[in-house]
C-alpha positions in Angstrom: 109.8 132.9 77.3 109.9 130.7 73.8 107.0 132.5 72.3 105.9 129.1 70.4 109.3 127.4 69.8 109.1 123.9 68.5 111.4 122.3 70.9 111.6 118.1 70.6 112.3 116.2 73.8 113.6 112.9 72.6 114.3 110.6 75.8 116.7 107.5 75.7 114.5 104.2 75.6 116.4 101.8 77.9 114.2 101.3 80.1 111.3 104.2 81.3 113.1 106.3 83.4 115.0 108.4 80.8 111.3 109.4 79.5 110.0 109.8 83.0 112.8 112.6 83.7 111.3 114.3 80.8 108.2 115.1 82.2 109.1 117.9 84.5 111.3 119.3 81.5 107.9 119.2 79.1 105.8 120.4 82.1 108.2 123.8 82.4 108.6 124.1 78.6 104.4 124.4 78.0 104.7 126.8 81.0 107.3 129.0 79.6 105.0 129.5 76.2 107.3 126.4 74.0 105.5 123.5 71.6 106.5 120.6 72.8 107.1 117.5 70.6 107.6 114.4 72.2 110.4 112.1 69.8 110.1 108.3 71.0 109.7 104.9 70.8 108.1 102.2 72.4 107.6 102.2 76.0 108.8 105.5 76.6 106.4 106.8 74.3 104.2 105.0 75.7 104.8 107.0 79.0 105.0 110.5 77.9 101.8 110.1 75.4 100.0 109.1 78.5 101.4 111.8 80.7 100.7 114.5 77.6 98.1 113.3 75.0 97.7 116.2 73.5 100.9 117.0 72.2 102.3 116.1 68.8 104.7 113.2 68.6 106.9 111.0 66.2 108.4 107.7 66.5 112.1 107.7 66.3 113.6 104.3 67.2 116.8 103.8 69.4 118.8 100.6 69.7 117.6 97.5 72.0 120.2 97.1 74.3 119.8 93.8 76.2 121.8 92.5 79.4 123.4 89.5 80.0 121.8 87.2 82.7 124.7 86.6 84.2 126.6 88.8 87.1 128.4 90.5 84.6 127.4 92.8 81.8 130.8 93.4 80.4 130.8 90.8 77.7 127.1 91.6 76.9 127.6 95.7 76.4 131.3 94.8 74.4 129.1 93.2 72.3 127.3 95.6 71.2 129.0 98.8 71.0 129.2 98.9 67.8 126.0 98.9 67.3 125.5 101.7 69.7 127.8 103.9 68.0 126.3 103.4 64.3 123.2 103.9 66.1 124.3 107.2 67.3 125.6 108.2 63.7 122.1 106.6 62.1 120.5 108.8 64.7 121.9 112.3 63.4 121.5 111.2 59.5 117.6 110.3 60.3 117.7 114.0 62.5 118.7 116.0 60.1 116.1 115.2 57.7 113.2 115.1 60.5 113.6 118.5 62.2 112.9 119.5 58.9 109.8 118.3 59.0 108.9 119.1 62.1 110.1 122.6 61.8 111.8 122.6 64.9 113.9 125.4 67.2 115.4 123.3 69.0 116.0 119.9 70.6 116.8 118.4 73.7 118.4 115.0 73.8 118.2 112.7 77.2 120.9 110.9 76.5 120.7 110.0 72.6 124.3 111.5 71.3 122.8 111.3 68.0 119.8 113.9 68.3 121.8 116.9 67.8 122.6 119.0 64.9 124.6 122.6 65.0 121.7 124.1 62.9 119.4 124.7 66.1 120.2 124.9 69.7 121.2 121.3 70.9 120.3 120.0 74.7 121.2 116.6 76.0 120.6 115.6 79.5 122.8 113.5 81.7 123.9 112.4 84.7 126.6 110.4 83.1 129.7 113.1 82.4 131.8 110.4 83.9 130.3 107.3 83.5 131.6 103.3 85.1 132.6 101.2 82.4 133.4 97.6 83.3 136.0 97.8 80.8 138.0 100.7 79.2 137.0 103.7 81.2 139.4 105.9 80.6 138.8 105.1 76.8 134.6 105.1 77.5 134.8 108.5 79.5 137.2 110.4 76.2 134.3 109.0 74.1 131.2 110.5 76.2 133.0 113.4 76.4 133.5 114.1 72.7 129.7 113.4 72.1 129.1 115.7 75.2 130.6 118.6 73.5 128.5 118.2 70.3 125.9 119.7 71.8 125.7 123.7 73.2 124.3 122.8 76.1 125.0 119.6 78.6 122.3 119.8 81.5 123.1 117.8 84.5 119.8 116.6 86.6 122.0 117.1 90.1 122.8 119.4 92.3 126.2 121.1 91.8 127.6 120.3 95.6 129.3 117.4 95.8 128.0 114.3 96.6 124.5 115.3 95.3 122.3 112.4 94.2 125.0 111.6 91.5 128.2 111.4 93.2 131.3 110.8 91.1 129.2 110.4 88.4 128.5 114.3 87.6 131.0 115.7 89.7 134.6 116.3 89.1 137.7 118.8 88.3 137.2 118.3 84.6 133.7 119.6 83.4 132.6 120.5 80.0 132.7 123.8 79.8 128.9 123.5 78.2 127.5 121.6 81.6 125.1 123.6 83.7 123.4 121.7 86.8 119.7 122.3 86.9 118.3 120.1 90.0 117.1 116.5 90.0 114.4 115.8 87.8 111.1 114.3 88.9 107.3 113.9 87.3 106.5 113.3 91.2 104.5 116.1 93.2 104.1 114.9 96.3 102.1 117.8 97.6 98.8 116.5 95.1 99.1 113.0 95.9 95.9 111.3 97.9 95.6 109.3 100.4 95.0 105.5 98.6 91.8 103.8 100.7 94.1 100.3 101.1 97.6 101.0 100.7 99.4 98.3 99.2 101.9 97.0 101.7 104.7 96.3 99.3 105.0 98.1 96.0 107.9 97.3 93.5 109.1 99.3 90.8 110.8 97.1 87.7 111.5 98.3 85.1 115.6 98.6 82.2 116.7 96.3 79.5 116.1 92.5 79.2 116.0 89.7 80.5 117.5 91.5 83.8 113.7 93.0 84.4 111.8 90.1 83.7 114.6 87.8 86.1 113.8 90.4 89.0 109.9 90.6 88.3 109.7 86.6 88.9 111.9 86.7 91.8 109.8 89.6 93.5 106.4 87.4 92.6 107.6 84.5 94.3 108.8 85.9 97.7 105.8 88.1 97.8 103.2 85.9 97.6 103.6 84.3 100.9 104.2 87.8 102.5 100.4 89.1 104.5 99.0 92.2 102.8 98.4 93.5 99.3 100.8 94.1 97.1 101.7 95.8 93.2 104.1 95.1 91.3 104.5 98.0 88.3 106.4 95.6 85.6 107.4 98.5 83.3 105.4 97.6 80.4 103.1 100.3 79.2 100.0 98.9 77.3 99.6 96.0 79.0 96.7 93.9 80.7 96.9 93.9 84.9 96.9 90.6 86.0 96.3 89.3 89.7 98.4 86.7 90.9 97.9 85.5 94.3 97.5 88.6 96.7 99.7 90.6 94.4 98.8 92.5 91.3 101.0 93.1 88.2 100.4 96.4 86.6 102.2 97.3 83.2 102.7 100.9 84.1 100.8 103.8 86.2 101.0 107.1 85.7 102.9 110.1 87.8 100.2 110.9 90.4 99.3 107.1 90.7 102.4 105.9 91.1 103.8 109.2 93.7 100.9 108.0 95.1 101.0 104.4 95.7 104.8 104.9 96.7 104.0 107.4 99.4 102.0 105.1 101.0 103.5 101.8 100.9 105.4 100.2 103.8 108.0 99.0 101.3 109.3 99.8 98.3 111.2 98.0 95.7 113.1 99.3 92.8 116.5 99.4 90.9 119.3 102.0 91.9 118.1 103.7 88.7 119.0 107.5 88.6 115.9 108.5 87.9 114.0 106.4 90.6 116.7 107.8 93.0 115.5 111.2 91.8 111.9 110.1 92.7 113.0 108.7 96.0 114.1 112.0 96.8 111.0 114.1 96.0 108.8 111.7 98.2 111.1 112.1 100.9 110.9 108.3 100.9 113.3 105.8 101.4 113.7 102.1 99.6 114.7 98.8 98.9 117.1 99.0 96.1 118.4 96.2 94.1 121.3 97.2 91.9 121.4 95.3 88.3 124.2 92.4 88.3 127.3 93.7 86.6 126.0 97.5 85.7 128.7 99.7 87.5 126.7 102.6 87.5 124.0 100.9 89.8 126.2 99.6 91.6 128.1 102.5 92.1 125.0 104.2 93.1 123.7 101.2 95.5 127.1 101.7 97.5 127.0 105.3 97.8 123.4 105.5 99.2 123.6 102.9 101.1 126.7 104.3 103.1 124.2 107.3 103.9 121.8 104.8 105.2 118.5 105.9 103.6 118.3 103.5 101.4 118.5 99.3 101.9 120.4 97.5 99.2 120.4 94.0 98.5 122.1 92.2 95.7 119.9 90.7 93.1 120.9 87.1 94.3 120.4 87.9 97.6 117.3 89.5 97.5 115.2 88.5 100.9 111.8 90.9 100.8 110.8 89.4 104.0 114.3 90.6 106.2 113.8 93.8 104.6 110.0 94.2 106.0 111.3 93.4 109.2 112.9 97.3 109.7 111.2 98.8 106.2 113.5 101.9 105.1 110.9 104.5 105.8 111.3 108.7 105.5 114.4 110.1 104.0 115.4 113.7 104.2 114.8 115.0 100.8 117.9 117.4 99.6 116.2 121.4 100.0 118.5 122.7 97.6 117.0 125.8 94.6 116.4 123.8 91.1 117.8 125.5 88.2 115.6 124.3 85.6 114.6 127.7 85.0 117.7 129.6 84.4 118.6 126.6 81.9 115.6 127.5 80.1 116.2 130.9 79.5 119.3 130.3 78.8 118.0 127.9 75.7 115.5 130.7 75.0 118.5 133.1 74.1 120.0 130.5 71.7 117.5 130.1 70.0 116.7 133.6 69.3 120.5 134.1 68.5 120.7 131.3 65.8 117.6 132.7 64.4 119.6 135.6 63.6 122.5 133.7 62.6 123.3 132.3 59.0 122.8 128.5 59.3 125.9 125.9 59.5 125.8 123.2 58.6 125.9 119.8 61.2 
């Protein structure tokens, strides 16, 4: 299908699950005959040289975002939108020079508004076509959807039926005329995973922007230790050292088929109401303990929604009570058999490309 194309996959680094949504993408574009090059930083590079070491890859840095520690992020994420929008404009001058060098075809952006440029085919993945604000909505959702139609192609990792696993998030009367569904997205194949000798009883997930991780990692520690059993906790911190704490060990990251793995089998699982570990959730057919971030609407959005459908327990942060939870342990959840349209977006990407190669070039 891209006959060698030089396509970058640049993931958004708050948090891992941004990069951990790429895999599948990456996994179909070496499939479908395309190069591959990984555009990161940090832990999400991290993640996807582990998951593909042979590919080429280049460091482009994104913007620390940190939370407040409060129950409220709105004063914390005012704070720094400026930044986030001269990061967005930093992001396209620094493009424009790199795809250069990496003689690229084309690019697809998980949710960095500033990898794009109208010389080559531009991608960016989202969930977020309407996204909460906890202040200025109207005013936050005009601006996503300007930087949405930057790009020729807006792929949305849901299905197109309403509620999906997105809800009001991706779904709505006004879409961008460049949005095309293509299925949630998951590195997880359930099918390969093995049975683990000792499944772990409890296994939690942490992982998104400071100090909200680290203030749920010690709260999961402490009621854990007293519970019977073995437990993990994966922290979200590639490259760094397991330690064993009590009958619980803290492991900086796993990869896909260790982690699908360890999930399958565990009598409890623990996460945020991440998108992407809702997209996980679903591929396993597995249901969870989800623990929304204080004060991000979007998790909270998402905590309410699926825990209406009842396949999912949520518990607010300060709330959190492992023990209560083990006592009925969310277990299977009907996974969503719906037809993925990964591979129609594809080829539809192939076609750009071969149509701006044909094209005189315009400038960004």
């Amino acid at each position: 299908m891209f006959t060698g194309a030089r396509i970058l996959v640049a993931p958004l680094d708050w948090g891992l699950g941004h990069a951990a949504r790429c895999v599948p993408v990456i996994q179909e574009l070496l499939k479908q005959g395309a190069v591959p090059v990984i555009g990161a930083d940090k832990g999400p590079l991290a993640l996807l040289r582990d998951e593909f070491p042979e590919l080429e890859h280049v460091r482009i840095p994104g913007l620390e975002v940190r939370y407040g520690s409060g129950g409220s992020q709105a004063w914390a994420m005012a704070k720094q939108i400026p930044a986030m929008l001269r990061q967005a404009r930093k992001e396209q001058l620094a493009f424009n020079q790199l795809r250069h060098e990496l003689r690229l075809d084309a690019v697809i952006s998980d949710q960095r508004f500033g990898i794009r440029t109208a010389d080559i085919p531009s991608v960016l993945i989202t969930h977020q076509v309407f996204p909460f604000s906890p202040f200025a909505q109207g005013v936050a959702r005009r601006i996503n959807r300007q930087y949405i139609d930057r790009f020729d192609l807006c792929w949305i990792p849901d299905h197109a039926e309403m509620p999906g696993l997105s809800g009001e998030l991706s779904h709505g009367t006004d879409m961008p005329g460049n949005a095309r569904y293509i299925g949630p997205l998951s590195r997880f194949k359930p099918d390969a995973s093995s049975i683990s000798p000792v499944p772990d009883r409890i296994v939690a997930v942490i992982s998104g922007p400071e100090p909200q991780r680290a203030m749920l990692e010690r709260q999961v520690l402490a009621q854990l230790l007293p519970i019977e059993g073995s437990h993990v906790v994966i922290t979200g911190n590639p490259g760094t050292q397991n330690i064993q704490k009590g009958n619980t060990l803290l492991i900086g990251h796993l990869n896909a088929e260790a982690l699908c793995n360890a999930l399958i089998h565990a009598e409890l699982i623990i996460s945020r109401t991440g998108y992407s570990t809702l997209m996980d959730l679903d591929a396993i057919g597995r249901g969870a303990l989800l623990v929304p971030t204080p004060g991000q609407p979007e998790q909270e959005y998402l905590g309410r929604m699926h825990g209406k459908h009842g396949s999912h327990l949520i518990q607010e942060q300060h709330r959190l009570d492992i023990a209560s939870a083990l006592t009925n342990p969310p277990g299977a959840a009907p996974t969503i058999q719906k037809t993925a349209e990964l591979l129609p977006a594809l080829s539809e990407l192939a076609r750009l490309i071969i149509q701006r190669r044909t094209s005189s070039p315009t400038s960004a």
